[in-house]
DOKETOR-317874 format. One record per residue (C-alpha): residue number from 1; x, y, z negated; residue in one letter; chain. Coordinates in steps of 0.1 Angstrom, whole numbers. Last residue first. Layout:
BEGIN
<pt finu="NUM" X="X" Y="Y" Z="Z" seba="A" panu="A"/>
...
//
This chain:
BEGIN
<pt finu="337" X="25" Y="176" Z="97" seba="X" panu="A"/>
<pt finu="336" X="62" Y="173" Z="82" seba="X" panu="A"/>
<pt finu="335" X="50" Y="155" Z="49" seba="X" panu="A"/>
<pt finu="334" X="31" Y="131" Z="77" seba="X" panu="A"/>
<pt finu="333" X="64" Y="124" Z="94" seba="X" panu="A"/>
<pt finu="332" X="86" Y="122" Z="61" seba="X" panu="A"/>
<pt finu="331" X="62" Y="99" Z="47" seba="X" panu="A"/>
<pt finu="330" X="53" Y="79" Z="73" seba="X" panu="A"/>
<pt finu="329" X="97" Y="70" Z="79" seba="X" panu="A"/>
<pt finu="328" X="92" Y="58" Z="43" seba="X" panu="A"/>
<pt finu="327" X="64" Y="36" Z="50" seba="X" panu="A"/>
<pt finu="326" X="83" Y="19" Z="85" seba="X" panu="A"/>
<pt finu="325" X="116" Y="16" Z="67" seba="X" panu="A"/>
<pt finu="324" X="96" Y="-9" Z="47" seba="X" panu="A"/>
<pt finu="323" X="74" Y="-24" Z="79" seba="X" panu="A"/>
<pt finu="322" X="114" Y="-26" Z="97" seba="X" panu="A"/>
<pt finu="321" X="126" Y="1" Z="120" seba="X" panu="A"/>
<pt finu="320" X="130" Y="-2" Z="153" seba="X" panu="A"/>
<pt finu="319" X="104" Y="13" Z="166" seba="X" panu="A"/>
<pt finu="318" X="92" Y="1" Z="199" seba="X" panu="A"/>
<pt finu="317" X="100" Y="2" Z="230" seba="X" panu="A"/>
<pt finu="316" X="135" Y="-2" Z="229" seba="X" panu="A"/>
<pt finu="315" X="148" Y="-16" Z="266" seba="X" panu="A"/>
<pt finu="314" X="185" Y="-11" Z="252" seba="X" panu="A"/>
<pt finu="313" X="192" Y="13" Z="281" seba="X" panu="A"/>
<pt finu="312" X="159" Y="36" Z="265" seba="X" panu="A"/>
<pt finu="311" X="175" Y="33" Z="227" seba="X" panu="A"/>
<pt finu="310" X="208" Y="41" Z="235" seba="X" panu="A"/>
<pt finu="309" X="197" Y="70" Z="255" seba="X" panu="A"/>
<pt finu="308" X="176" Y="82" Z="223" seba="X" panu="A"/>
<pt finu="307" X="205" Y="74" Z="203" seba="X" panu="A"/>
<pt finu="306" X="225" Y="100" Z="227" seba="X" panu="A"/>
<pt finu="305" X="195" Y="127" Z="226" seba="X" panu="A"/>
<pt finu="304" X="194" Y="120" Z="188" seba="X" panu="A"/>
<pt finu="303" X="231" Y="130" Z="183" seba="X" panu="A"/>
<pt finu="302" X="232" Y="161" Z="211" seba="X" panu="A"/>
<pt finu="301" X="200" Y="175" Z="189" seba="X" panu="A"/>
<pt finu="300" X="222" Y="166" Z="154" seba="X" panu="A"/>
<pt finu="299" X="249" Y="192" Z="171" seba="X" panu="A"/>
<pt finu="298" X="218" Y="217" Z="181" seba="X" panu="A"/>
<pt finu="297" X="205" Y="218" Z="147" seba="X" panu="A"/>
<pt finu="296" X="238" Y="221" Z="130" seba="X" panu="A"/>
<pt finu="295" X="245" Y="251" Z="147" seba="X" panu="A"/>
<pt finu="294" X="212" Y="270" Z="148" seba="X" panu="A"/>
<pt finu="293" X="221" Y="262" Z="110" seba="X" panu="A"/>
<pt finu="292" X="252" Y="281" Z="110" seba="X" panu="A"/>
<pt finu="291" X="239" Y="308" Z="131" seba="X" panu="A"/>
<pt finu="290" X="210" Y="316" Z="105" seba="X" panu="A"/>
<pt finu="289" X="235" Y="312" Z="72" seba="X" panu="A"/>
<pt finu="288" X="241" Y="282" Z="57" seba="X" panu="A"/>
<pt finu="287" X="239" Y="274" Z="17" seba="X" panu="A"/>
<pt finu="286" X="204" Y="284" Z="15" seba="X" panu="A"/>
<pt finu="285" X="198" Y="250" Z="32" seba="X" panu="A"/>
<pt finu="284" X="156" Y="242" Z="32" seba="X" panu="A"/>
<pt finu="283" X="162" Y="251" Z="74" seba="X" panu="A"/>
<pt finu="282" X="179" Y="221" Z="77" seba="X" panu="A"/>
<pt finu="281" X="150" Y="195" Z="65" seba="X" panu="A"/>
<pt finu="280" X="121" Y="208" Z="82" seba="X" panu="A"/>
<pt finu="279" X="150" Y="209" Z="116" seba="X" panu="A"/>
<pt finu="278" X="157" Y="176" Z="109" seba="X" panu="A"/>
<pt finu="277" X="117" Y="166" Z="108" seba="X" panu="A"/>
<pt finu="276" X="108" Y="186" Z="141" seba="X" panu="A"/>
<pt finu="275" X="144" Y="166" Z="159" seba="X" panu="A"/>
<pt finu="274" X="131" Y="134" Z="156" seba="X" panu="A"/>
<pt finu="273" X="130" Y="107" Z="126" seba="X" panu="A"/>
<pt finu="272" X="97" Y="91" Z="135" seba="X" panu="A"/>
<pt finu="271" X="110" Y="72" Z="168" seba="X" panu="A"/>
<pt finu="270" X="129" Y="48" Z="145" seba="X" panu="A"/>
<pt finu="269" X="135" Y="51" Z="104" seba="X" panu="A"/>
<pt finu="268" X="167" Y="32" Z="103" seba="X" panu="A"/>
<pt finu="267" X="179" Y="36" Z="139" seba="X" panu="A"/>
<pt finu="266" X="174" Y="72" Z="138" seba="X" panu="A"/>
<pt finu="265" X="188" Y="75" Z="103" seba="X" panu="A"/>
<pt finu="264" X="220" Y="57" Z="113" seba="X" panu="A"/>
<pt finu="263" X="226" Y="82" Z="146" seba="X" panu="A"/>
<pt finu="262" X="220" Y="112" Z="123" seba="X" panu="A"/>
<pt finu="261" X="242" Y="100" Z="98" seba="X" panu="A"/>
<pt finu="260" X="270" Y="105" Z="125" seba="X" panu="A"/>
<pt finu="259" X="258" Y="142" Z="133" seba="X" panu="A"/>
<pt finu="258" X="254" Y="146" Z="96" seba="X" panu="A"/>
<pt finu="257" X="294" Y="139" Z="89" seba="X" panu="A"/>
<pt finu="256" X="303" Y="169" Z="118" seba="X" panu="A"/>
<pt finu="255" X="283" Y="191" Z="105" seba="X" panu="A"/>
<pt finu="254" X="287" Y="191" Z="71" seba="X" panu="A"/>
<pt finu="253" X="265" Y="168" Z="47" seba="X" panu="A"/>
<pt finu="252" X="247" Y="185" Z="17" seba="X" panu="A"/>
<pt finu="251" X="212" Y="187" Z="26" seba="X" panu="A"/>
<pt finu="250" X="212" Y="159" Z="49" seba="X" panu="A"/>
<pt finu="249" X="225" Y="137" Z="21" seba="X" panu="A"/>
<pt finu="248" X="200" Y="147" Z="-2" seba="X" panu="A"/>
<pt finu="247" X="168" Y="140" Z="24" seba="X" panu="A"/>
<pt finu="246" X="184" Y="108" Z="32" seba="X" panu="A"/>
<pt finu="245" X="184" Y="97" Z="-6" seba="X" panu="A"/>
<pt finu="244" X="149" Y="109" Z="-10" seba="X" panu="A"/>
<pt finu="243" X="142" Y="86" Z="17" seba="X" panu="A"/>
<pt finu="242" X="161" Y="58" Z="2" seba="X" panu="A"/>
<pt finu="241" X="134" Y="55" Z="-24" seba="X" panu="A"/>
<pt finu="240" X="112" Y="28" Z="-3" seba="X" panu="A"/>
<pt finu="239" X="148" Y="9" Z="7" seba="X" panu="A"/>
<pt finu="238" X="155" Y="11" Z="-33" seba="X" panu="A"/>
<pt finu="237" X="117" Y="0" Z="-40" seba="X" panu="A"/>
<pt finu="236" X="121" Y="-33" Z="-12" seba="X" panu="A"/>
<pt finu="235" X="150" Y="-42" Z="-27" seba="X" panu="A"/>
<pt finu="234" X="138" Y="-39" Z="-63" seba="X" panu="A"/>
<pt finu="233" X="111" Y="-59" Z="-58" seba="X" panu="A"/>
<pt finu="232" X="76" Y="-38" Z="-67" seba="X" panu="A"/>
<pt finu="231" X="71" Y="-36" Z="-108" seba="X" panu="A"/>
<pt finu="230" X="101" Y="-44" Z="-123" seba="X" panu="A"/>
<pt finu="229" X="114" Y="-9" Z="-110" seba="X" panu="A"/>
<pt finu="228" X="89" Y="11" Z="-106" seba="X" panu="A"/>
<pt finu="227" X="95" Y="38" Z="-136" seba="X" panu="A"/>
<pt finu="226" X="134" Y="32" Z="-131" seba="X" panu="A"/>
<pt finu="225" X="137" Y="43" Z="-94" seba="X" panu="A"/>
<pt finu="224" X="114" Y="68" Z="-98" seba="X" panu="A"/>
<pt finu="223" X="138" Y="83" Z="-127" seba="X" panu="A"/>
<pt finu="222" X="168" Y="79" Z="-102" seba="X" panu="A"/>
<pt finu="221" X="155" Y="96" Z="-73" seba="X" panu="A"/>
<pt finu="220" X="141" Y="122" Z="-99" seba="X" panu="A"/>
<pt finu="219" X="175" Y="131" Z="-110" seba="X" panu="A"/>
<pt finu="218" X="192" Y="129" Z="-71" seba="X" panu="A"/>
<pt finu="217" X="162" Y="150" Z="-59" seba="X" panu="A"/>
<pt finu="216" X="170" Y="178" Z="-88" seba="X" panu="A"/>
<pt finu="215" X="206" Y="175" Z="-80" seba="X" panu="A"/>
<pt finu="214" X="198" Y="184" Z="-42" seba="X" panu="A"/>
<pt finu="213" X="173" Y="216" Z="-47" seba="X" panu="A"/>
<pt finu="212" X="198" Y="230" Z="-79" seba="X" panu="A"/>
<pt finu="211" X="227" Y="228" Z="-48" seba="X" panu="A"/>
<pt finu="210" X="201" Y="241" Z="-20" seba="X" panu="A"/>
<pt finu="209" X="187" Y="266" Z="-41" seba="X" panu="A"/>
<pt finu="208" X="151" Y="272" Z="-31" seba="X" panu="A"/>
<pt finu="207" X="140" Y="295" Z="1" seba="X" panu="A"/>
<pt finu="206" X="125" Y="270" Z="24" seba="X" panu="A"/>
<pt finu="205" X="97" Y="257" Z="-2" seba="X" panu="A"/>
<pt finu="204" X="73" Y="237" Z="15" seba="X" panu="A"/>
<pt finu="203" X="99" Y="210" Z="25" seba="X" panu="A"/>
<pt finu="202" X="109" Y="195" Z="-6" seba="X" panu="A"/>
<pt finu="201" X="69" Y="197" Z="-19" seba="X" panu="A"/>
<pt finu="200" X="55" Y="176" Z="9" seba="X" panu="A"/>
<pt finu="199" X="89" Y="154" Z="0" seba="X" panu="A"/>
<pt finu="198" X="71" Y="146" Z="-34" seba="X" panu="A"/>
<pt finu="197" X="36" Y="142" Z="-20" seba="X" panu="A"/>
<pt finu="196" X="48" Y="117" Z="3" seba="X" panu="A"/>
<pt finu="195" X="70" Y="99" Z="-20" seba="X" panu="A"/>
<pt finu="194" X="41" Y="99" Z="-50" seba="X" panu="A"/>
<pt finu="193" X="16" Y="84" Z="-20" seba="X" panu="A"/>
<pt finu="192" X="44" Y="55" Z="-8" seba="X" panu="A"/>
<pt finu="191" X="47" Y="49" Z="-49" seba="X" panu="A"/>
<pt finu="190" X="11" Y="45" Z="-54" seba="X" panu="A"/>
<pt finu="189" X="8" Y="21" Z="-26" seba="X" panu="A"/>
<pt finu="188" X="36" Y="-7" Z="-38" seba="X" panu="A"/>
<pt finu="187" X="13" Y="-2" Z="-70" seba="X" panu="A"/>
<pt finu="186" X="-16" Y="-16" Z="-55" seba="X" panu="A"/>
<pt finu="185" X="1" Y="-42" Z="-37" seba="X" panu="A"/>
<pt finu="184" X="23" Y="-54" Z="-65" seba="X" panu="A"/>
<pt finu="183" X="-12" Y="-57" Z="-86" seba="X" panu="A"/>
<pt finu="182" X="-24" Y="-76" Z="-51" seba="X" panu="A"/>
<pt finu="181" X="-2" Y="-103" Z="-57" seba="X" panu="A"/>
<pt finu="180" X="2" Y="-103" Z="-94" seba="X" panu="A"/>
<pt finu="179" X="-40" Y="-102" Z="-103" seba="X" panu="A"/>
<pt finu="178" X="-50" Y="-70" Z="-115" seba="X" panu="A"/>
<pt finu="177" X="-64" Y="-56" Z="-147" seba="X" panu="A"/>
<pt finu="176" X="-30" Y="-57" Z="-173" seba="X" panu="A"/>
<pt finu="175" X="-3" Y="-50" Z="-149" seba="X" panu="A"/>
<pt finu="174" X="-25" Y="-27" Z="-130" seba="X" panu="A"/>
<pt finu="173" X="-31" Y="-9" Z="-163" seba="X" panu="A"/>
<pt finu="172" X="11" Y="-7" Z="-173" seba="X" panu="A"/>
<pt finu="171" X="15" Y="6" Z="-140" seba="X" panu="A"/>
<pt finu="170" X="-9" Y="33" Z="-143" seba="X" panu="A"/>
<pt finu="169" X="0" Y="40" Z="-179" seba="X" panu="A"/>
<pt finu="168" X="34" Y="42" Z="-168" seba="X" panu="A"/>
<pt finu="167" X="30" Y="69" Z="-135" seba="X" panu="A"/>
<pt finu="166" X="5" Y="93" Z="-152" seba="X" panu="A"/>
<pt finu="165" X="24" Y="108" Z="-189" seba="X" panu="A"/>
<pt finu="164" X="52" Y="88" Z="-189" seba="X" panu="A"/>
<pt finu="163" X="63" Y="95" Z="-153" seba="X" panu="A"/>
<pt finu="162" X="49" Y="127" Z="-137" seba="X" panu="A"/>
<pt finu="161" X="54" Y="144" Z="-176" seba="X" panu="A"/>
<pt finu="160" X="87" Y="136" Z="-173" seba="X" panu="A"/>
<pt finu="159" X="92" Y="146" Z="-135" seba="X" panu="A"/>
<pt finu="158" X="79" Y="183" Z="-144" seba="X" panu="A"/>
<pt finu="157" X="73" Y="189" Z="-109" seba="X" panu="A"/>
<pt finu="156" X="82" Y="231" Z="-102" seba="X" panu="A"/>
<pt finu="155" X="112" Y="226" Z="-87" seba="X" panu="A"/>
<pt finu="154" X="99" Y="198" Z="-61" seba="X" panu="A"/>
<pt finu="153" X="86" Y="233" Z="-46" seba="X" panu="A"/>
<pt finu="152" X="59" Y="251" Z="-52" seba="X" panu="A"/>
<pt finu="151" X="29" Y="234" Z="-25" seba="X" panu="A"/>
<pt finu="150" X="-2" Y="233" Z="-51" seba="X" panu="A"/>
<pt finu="149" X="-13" Y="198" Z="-50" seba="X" panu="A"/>
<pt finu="148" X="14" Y="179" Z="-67" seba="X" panu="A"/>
<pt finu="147" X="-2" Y="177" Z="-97" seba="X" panu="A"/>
<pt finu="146" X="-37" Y="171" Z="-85" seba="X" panu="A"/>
<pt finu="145" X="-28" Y="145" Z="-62" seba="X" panu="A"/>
<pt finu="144" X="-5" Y="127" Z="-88" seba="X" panu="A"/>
<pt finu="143" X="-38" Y="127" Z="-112" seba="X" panu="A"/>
<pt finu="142" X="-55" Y="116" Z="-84" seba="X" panu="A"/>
<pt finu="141" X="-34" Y="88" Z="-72" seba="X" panu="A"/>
<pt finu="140" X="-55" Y="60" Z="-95" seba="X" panu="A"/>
<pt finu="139" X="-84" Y="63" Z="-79" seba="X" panu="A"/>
<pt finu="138" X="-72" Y="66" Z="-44" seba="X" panu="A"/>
<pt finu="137" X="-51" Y="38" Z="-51" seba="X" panu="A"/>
<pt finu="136" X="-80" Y="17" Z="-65" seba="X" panu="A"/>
<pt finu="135" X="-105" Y="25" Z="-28" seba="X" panu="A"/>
<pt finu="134" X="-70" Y="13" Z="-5" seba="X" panu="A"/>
<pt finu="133" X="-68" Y="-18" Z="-26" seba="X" panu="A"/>
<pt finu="132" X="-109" Y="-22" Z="-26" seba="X" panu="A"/>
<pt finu="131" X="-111" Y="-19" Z="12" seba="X" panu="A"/>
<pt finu="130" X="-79" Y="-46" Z="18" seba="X" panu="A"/>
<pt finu="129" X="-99" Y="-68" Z="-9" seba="X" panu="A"/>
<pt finu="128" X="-125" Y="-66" Z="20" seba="X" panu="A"/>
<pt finu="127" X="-101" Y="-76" Z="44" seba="X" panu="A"/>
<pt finu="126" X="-92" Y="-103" Z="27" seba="X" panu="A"/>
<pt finu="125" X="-127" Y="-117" Z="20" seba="X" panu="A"/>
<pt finu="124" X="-133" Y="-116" Z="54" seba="X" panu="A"/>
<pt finu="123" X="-107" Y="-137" Z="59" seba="X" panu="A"/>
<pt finu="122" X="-122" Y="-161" Z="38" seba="X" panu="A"/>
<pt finu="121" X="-155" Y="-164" Z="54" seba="X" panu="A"/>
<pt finu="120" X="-136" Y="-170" Z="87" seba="X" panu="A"/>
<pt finu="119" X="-120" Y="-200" Z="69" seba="X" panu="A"/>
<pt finu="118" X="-153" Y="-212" Z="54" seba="X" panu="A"/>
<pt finu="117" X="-151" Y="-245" Z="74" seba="X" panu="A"/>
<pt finu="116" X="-175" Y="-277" Z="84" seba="X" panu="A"/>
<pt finu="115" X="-173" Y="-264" Z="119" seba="X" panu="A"/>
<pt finu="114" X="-138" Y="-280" Z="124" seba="X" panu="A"/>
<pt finu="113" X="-158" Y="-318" Z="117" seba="X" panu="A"/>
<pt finu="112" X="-142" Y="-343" Z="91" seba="X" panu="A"/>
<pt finu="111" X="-124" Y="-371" Z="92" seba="X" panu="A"/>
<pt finu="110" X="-147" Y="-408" Z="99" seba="X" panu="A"/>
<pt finu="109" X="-155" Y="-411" Z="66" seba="X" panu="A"/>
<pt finu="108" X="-163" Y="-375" Z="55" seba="X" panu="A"/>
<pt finu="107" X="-135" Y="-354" Z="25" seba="X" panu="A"/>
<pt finu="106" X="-139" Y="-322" Z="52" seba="X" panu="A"/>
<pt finu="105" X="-165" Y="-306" Z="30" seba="X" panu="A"/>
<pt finu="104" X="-144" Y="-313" Z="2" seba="X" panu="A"/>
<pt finu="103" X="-116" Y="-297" Z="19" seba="X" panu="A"/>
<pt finu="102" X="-136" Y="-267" Z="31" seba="X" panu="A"/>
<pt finu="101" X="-150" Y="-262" Z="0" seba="X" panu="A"/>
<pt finu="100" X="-117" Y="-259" Z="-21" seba="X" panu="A"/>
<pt finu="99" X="-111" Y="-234" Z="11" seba="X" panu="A"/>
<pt finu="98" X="-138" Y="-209" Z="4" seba="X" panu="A"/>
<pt finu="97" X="-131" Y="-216" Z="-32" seba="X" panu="A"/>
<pt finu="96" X="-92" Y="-200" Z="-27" seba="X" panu="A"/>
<pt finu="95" X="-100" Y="-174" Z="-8" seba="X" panu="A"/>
<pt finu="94" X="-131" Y="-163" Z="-33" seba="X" panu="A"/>
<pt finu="93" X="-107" Y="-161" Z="-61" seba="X" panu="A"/>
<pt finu="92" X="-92" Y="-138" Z="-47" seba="X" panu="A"/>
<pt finu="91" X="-113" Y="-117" Z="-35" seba="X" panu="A"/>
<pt finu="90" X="-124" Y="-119" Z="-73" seba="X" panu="A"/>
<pt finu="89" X="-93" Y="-100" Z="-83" seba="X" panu="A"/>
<pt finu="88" X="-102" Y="-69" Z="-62" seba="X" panu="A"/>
<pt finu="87" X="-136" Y="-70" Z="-79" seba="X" panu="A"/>
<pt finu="86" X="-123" Y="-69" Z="-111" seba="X" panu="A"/>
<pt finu="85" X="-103" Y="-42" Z="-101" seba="X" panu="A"/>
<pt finu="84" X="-131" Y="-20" Z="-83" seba="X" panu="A"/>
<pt finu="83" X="-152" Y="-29" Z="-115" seba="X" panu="A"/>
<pt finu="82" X="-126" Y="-13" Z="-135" seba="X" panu="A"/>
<pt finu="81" X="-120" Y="19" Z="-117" seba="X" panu="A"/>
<pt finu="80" X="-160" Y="21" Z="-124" seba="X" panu="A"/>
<pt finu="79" X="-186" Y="26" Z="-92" seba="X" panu="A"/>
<pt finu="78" X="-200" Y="61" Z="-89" seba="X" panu="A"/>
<pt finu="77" X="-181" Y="70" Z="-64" seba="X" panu="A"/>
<pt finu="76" X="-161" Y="104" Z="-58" seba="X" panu="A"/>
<pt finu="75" X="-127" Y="86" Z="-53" seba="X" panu="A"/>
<pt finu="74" X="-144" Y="61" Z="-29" seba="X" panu="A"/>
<pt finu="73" X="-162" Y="28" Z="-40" seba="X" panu="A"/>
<pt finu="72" X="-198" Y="41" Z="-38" seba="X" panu="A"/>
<pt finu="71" X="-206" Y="35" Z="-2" seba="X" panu="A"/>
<pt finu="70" X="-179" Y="14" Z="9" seba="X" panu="A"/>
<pt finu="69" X="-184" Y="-1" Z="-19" seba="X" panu="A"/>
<pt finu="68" X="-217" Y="-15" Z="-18" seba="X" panu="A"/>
<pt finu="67" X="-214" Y="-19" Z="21" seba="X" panu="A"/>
<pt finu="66" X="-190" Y="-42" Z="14" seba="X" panu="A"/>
<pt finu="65" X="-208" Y="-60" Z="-15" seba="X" panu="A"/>
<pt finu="64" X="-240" Y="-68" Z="6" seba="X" panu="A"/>
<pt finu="63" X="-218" Y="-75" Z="36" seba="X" panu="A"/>
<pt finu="62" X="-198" Y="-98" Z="20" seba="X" panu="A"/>
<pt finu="61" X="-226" Y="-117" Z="-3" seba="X" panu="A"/>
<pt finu="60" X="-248" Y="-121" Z="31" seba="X" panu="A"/>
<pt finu="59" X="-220" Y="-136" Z="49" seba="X" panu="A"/>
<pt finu="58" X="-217" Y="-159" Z="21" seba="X" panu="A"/>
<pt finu="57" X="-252" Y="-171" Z="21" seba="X" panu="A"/>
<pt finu="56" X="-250" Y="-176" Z="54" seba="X" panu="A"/>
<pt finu="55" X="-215" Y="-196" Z="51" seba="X" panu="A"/>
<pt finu="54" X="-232" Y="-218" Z="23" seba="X" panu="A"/>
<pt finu="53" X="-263" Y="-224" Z="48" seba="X" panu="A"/>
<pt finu="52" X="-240" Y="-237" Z="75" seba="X" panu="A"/>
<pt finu="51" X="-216" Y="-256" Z="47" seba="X" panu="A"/>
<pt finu="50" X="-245" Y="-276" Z="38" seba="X" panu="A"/>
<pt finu="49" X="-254" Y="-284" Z="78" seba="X" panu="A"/>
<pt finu="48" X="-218" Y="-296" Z="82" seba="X" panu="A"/>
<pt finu="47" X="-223" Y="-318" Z="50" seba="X" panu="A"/>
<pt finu="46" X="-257" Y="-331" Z="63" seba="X" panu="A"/>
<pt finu="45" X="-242" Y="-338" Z="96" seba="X" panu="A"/>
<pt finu="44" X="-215" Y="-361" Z="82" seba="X" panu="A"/>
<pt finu="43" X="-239" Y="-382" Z="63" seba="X" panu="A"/>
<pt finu="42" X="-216" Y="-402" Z="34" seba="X" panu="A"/>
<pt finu="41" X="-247" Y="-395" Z="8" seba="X" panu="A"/>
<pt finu="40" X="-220" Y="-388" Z="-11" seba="X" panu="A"/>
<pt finu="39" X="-204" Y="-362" Z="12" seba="X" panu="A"/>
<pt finu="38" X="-241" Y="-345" Z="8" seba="X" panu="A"/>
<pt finu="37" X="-239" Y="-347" Z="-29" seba="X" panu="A"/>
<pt finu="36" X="-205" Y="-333" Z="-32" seba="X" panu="A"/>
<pt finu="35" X="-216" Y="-301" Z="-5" seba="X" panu="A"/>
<pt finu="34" X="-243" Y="-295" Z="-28" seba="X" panu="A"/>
<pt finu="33" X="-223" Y="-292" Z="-59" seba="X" panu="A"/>
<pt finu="32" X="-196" Y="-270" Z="-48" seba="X" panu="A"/>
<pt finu="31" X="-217" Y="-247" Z="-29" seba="X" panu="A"/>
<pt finu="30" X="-237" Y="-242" Z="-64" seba="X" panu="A"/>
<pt finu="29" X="-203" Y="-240" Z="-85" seba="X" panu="A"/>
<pt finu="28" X="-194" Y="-217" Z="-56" seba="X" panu="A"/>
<pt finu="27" X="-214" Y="-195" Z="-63" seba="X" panu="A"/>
<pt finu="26" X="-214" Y="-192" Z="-99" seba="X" panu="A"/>
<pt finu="25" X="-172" Y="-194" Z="-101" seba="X" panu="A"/>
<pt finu="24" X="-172" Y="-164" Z="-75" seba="X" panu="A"/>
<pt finu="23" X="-197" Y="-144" Z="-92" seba="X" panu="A"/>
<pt finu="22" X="-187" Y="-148" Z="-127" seba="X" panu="A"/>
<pt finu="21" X="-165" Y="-110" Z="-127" seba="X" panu="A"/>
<pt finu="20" X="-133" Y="-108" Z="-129" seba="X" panu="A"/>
<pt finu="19" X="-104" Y="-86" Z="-147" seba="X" panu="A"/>
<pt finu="18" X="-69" Y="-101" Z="-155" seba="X" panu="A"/>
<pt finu="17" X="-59" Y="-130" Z="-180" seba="X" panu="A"/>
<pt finu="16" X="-50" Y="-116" Z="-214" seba="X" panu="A"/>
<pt finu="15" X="-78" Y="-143" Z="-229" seba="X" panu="A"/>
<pt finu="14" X="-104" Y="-144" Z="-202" seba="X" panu="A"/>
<pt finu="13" X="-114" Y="-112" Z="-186" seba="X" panu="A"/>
<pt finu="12" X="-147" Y="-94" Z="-180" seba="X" panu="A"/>
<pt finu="11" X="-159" Y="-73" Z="-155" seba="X" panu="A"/>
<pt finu="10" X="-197" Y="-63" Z="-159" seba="X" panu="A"/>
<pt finu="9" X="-217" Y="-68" Z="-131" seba="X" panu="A"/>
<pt finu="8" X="-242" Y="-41" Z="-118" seba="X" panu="A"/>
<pt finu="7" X="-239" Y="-50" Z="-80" seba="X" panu="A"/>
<pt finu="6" X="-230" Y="-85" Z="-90" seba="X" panu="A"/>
<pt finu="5" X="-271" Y="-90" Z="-98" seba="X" panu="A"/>
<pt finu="4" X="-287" Y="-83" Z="-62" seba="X" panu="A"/>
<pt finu="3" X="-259" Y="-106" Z="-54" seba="X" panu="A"/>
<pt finu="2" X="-266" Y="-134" Z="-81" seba="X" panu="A"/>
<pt finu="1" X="-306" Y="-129" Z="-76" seba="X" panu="A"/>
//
């Protein structure tokens, strides 16, 4: 009845807390109160066969609610942006019972028994709040989607309207629905999409004004910077943001000073910065003429061909960039796709 039930629940919130729904509290309240009379009882086995029909139960719950929103959690779903929030916040909540009844389950004389545990319950509950993170950014990225969608030229964004009119009544919704940890989550998303549709438009205009092209990047470097800051750490936003940074300096570095940032990018972003996403960025610089960038192109190729070196003498086998450097390396790969 409580699953068939959650499936039309209706979130709620307590004071200015976040969204929720009572499933996890009405649950576990009935977990909760059979594993206590089973450790009263002092039997051991009872508890541990208690737990067994709680983890059935919960294995049911996941893969009701799963396939729930798998099935109508997507952009064209039918379930509400607010019950995918709520719902978020309940994984939550969910962790932290599963293991309130593993430690009373656990509370035997004599110690308690490993199988007494919900601990693979509650990692299923993580990955499902991983479904309903990706599920919310979708959700909440469409207005981006749809004004970056047509390839013109970072020219043509109207940053202002981008940031008060989409980008702060997202943040200030997430700051109001979703619990801290995943809210920071949610939004650290949102700004890897924005990036990735930003430099999508950087690149699909090779004809722009490399000097109106560079200040415009610089302006909106600074106004992303100030719409997210507060809401990721401000370390991890400037290393997110530097890729807009890296695009400027490539458009406005001579030869022999990009040659050298070459080598730093390489190592920043790893394997992903190659010779495909230099040229991508090159060829958007009306101020150099054909030979000129043949030029720079084959310079930075000598660059990457020595870090590349560096790398294979080193042993490097993997990327050395960090999981930051990582999602701003994805967007200048995928913009280049």
């Amino acid at each position: 009845y409580l699953i068939k039930n959650e499936a039309h629940a209706v979130p709620f919130r307590e004071g200015d807390g976040p969204l929720q729904t009572t499933a996890p509290v009405d649950l576990f309240r009935l977990f909760a109160d059979q594993v206590a009379t089973a450790s009263r009882i002092k039997e051991p086995v009872l508890t541990v066969k208690v737990v067994e029909v709680c983890r059935a139960v919960v294995a049911t719950y996941q893969q009701t609610m799963r396939e729930l929103f798998i099935r109508q959690g997507g952009p064209d779903g039918s379930l509400d942006l607010e019950y995918l929030e709520a719902q978020l916040n309940n994984t939550s909540l969910f962790v932290e019972k599963c293991r309130e009844i593993t430690k009373l389950s656990q509370l035997q004389e004599g110690g308690a028994m490993e199988v007494a545990t919900l601990k693979e319950e509650a990692q299923k509950f993580n990955s499902i709040a991983m479904i309903l993170k990706c599920q919310i950014v979708s959700r909440f990225c469409r207005p981006v989607d749809e004004l970056m969608k047509k390839k013109r030229g970072v020219g043509h964004i109207n940053t202002e309207n981008l940031v008060s009119g989409i980008l702060l009544p997202i943040l200030t919704q997430i700051d109001e629905d979703i619990l801290p940890g995943y809210g920071t989550k949610v939004v650290d998303s949102i700004l890897d999409r924005v990036l990735l549709r930003y430099v999508k438009q950087i690149l699909s205009r090779g004809d722009a004004d490399v000097t109106k092209l560079h200040s415009k990047i610089v302006s909106d470097y600074k106004a992303l910077g100030r719409t997210f800051d507060g809401s990721i750490p401000r370390d991890r936003l400037m290393k997110k943001l530097a890729v807009l940074q890296d695009i400027s300096a490539i458009l406005t570095t001579d030869a022999t000073g990009l040659a050298l940032k070459v080598t730093d990018f390489r190592k920043k972003y790893g394997r992903g910065f190659n010779l495909a996403v230099l040229k991508c960025i090159v060829f958007l610089r009306s101020d150099l003429g054909t030979q000129s960038k043949s030029e720079y192109i084959e310079i930075c190729q000598h660059a990457l061909q020595a870090a590349e070196k560096m790398e294979a003498s080193a042993g490097a086998r993997q990327s050395v960039a960090q999981s930051v450097a990582e999602s701003a390396v994805s967007t200048l790969s995928r913009a280049t796709s």
